[in-house]
N, C-alpha and C positions, 0 to 999 in steps of 0.2 A: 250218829244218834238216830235211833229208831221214830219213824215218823209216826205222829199219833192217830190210829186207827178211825176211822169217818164210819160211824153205825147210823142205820136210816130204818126208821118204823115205816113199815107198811103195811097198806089194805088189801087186802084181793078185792076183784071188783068181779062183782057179780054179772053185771051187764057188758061186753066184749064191743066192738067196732066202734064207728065213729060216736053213735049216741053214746055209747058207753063212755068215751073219751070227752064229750063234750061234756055228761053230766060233770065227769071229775075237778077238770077246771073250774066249772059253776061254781062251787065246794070250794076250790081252793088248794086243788091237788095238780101232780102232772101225771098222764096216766102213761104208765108203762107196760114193756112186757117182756120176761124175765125167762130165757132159753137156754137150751144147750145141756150138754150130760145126759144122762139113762133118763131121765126126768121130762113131761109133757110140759109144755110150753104154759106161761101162768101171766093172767092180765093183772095187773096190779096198779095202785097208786101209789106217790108219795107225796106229803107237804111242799106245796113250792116252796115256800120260806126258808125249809132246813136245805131242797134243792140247789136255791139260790149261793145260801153261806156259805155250800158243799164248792159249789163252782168257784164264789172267789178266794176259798182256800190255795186255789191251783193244786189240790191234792185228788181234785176227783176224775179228772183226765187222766189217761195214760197211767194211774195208780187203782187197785184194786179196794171196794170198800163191804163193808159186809149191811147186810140185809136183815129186819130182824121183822118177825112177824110171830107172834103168842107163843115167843121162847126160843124159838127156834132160828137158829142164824143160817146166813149162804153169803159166802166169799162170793162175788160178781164181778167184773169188768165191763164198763161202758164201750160198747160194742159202737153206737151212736148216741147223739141228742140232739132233737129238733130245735130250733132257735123261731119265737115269732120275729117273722121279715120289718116290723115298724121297733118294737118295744124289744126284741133281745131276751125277752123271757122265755127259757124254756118250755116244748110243749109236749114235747114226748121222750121218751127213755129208751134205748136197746140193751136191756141187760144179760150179761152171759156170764152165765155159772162157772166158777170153776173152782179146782179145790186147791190146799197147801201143798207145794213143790210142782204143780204141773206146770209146765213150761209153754209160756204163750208170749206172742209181739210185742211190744211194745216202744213203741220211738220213747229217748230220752234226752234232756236238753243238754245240750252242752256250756260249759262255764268256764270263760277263757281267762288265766290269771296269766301275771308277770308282764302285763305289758308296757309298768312302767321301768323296768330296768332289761327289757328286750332291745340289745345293742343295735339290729335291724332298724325298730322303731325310733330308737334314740339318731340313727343316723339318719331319718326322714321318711322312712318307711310305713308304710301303714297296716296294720294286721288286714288280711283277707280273709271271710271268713265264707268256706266252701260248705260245711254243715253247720247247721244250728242247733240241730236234733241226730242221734244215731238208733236206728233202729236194733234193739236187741232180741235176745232171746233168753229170755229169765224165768225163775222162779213167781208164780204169781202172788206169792208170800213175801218176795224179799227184789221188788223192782226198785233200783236203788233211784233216788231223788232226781241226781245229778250226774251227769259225768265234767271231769276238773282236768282243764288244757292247761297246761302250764307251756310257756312261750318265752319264758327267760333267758332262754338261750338261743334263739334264732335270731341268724345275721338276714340282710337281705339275699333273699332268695332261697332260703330254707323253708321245708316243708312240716308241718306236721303231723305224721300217722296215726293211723287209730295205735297201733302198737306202741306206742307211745303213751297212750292213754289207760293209765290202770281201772281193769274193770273188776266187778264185785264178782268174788266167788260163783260160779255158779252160771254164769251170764257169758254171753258171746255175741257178737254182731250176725247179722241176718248174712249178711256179705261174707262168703269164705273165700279161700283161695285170692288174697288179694290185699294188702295193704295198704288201702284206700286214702286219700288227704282227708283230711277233716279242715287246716288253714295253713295258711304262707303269708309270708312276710315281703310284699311288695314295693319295689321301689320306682323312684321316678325313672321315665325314660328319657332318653342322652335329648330327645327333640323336644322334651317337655320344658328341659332345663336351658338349652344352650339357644338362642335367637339367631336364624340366618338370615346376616344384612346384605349378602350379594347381590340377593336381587332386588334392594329395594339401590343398592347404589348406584347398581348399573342402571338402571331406572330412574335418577334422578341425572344422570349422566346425559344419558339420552335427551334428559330434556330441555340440558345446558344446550347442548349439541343444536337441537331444534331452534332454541330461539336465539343464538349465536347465526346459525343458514337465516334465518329470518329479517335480521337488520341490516342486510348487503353482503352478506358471508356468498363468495362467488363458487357458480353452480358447479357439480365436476363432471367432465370429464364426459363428454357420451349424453349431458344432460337433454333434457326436451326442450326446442328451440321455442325463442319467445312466439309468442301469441299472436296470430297475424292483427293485424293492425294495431300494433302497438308502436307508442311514439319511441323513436329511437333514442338513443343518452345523449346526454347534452355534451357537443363538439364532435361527438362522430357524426361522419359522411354517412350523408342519404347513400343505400343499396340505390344500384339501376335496376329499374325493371327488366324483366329476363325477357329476353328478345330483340331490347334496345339496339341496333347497329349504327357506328359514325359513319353517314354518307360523305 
């Protein structure tokens, strides 16, 4: 279905740079300036209000709309738009002429379907998704809306190409020579899933061990002799002191 075409009235603006631009706003305009083609560069306004609607169509991004000023139309593309830093209202415009079938940029979203009967995801898996946008190279007449990921069929570990992705007549991605991922179907890792208790056992082991040597468990072998003056065990014979001789 043909998306419905975004027409915008506008002023030329007599007075150019920043006062120019300030006065526009005062108004209740955003002032732009409208380039590109055999044609001299042209300052211009438009209503913020219809700016505004224009923006949360989502149709004025990355889609071409046409321009009308006392009869006369121009195809454009939003080159830029300024945003004020507190309030988010637009405050300036970059428009770039351009005509039916010329071929210019444009990123387009991507739309990932099938992910509830994708056997990958059904077994625990999660979509991955590597682009969210592909940049094309389209007709500036016929930028298609969306691009549609169908994912119904990936197990885990499957990838999905752009070749894979039917694109509209006309159109081709920016990226050649290359059959890029756009997403995959991820699954869990062996260490995410499976818990290793060896080392908390042998660890608890050890501690048995420690406090087993602890309550009389006898020292081994090679151990460090007791502590000089310590009282002997009860019923062994006193050591002689070393040097003692019977006269």
């Amino acid at each position: 279905m043909a998306k419905p075409e975004i027409v915008l009235n506008v002023d030329v603006r007599e007075r150019t740079g920043r006062g120019g631009a300030r006065e526009a706003r005062r108004a209740g305009k955003v002032p732009a300036v409208l380039y590109g083609g055999e044609k001299a560069p042209v300052s211009i306004s438009i209503d913020k209000k219809t700016i505004t609607q224009a923006l949360k169509s989502g149709k004025f991004i990355s889609h071409t709309v046409t321009l009308e000023h006392k009869g006369e139309r121009q195809l454009v593309f939003a080159q830029d738009i300024q945003f004020h830093p507190v309030t988010d209202e637009p405050t300036h415009l970059d428009l770039y002429r351009v005509e039916k079938g010329q071929i210019i940029r444009v990123a387009v979203h991507v739309r990932f379907t099938g992910q509830g009967v994708s056997p990958g995801i059904k077994r625990g898996g999660a979509l991955n998704i590597v682009r969210h946008e592909v940049w094309l190279l389209a007709p500036a007449d016929q930028i298609p809306e969306e691009l549609v990921a169908d994912v119904s069929e990936l197990d885990i570990g499957d990838a999905l190409k752009i070749s894979s992705i039917k694109l509209p007549e006309g159109t081709r991605p920016t990226i050649l020579g290359r059959d890029f991922t756009v997403a995959t179907i991820a699954g869990r890792s062996a260490k995410d899933e499976v818990v290793d208790e060896k080392p908390v056992a042998a660890a608890a082991e050890g501690d048995a061990a420690a406090a087993a040597g602890a309550e009389g468990a006898a020292p081994a072998a090679g151990g460090a002799a007791p502590a000089a003056g310590a009282a002997p065990a009860k019923g062994a014979a006193p050591a002689k002191p070393a040097g003692d001789k019977k006269k």
